[in-house]
C-alpha positions in Angstrom: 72.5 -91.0 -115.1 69.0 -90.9 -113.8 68.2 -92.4 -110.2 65.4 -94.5 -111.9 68.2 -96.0 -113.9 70.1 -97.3 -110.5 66.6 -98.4 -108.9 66.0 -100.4 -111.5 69.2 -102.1 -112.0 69.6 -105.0 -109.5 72.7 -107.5 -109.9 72.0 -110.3 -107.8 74.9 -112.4 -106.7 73.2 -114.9 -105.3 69.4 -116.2 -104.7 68.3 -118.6 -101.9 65.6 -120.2 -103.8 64.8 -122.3 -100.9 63.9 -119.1 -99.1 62.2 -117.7 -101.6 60.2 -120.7 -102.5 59.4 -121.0 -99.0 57.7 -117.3 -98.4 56.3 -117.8 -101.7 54.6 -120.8 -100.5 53.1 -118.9 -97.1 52.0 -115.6 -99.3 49.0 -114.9 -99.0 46.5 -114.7 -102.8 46.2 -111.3 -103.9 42.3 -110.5 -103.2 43.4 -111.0 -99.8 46.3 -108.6 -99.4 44.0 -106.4 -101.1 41.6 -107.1 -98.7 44.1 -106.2 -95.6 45.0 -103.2 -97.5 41.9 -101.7 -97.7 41.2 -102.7 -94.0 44.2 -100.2 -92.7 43.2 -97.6 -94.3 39.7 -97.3 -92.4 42.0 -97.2 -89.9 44.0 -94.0 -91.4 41.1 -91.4 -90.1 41.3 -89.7 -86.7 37.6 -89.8 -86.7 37.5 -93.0 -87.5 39.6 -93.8 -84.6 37.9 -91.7 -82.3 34.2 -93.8 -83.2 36.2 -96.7 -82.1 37.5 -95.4 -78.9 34.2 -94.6 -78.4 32.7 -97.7 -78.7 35.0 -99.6 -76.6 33.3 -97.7 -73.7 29.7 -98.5 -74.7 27.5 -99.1 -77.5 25.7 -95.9 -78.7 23.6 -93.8 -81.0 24.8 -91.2 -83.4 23.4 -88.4 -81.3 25.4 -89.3 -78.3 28.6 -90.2 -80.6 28.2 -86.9 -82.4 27.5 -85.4 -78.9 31.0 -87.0 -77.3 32.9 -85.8 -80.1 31.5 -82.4 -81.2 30.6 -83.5 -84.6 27.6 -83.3 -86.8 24.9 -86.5 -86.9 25.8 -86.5 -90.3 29.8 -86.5 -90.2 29.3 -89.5 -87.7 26.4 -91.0 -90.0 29.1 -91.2 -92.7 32.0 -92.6 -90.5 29.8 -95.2 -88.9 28.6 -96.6 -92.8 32.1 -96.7 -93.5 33.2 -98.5 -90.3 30.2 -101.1 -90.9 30.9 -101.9 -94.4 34.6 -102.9 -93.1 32.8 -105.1 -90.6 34.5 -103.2 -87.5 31.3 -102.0 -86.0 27.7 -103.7 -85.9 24.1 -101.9 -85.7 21.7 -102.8 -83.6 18.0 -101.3 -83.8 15.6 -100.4 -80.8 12.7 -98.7 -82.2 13.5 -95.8 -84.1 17.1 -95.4 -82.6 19.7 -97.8 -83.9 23.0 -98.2 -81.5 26.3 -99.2 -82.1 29.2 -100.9 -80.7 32.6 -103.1 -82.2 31.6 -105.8 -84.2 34.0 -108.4 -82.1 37.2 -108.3 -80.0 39.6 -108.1 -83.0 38.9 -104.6 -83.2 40.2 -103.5 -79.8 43.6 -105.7 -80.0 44.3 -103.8 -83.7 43.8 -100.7 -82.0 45.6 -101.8 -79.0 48.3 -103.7 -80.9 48.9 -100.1 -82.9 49.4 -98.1 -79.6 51.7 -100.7 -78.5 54.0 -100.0 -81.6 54.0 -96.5 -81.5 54.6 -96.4 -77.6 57.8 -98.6 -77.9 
């Protein structure tokens, strides 16, 4: 008997529909869980992370970022397009140069939120 056979075989004794119906009632649609999905895992890169860190400090260019974290223009160029289409940082251009920083406060209280849990 394969483990796939006892995984998939569920004998339920008894459902609380009322509890079911009610967390039913509060899930979120689909697109949006999606959504939230696809938001953690910008937050899966050390890199990533880093850029964040960074940011929290002061808004900056990719020179200085790549500077601070020993990394090519282009390696922070990528991470930084990646950040900005998840809407967790924001550009802002002064001449040629354009500098970066968090796109709001919800960005530091994830991040601080997630060393909170793994410090407990």
């Amino acid at each position: 008997m394969s483990m796939e056979n006892d995984i998939e075989k569920c004998d339920f004794l008894c459902v609380h529909n009322n509890i079911v119906s009610k967390v039913l009632h509060h899930m979120p649609e689909e697109t949006q869980l999606y959504d939230l999905a696809e938001l953690f895992k910008v937050f899966g890169d050390s890199t990533r992370i880093k850029i964040l860190y960074v940011l929290f400090q002061s808004e900056m260019c990719v020179c200085d970022i790549a500077q601070l974290l020993n990394m090519g223009q282009s390696a922070i160029s990528h991470q930084l397009r990646v950040l900005k289409q998840a809407k967790l940082v924001k550009g802002r251009r002064e001449g040629k140069t354009m500098f970066y920083s968090l796109s709001d406060s919800h960005v530091r209280t994830i991040i601080d939120q997630g060393f909170e849990h793994i410090e407990e």
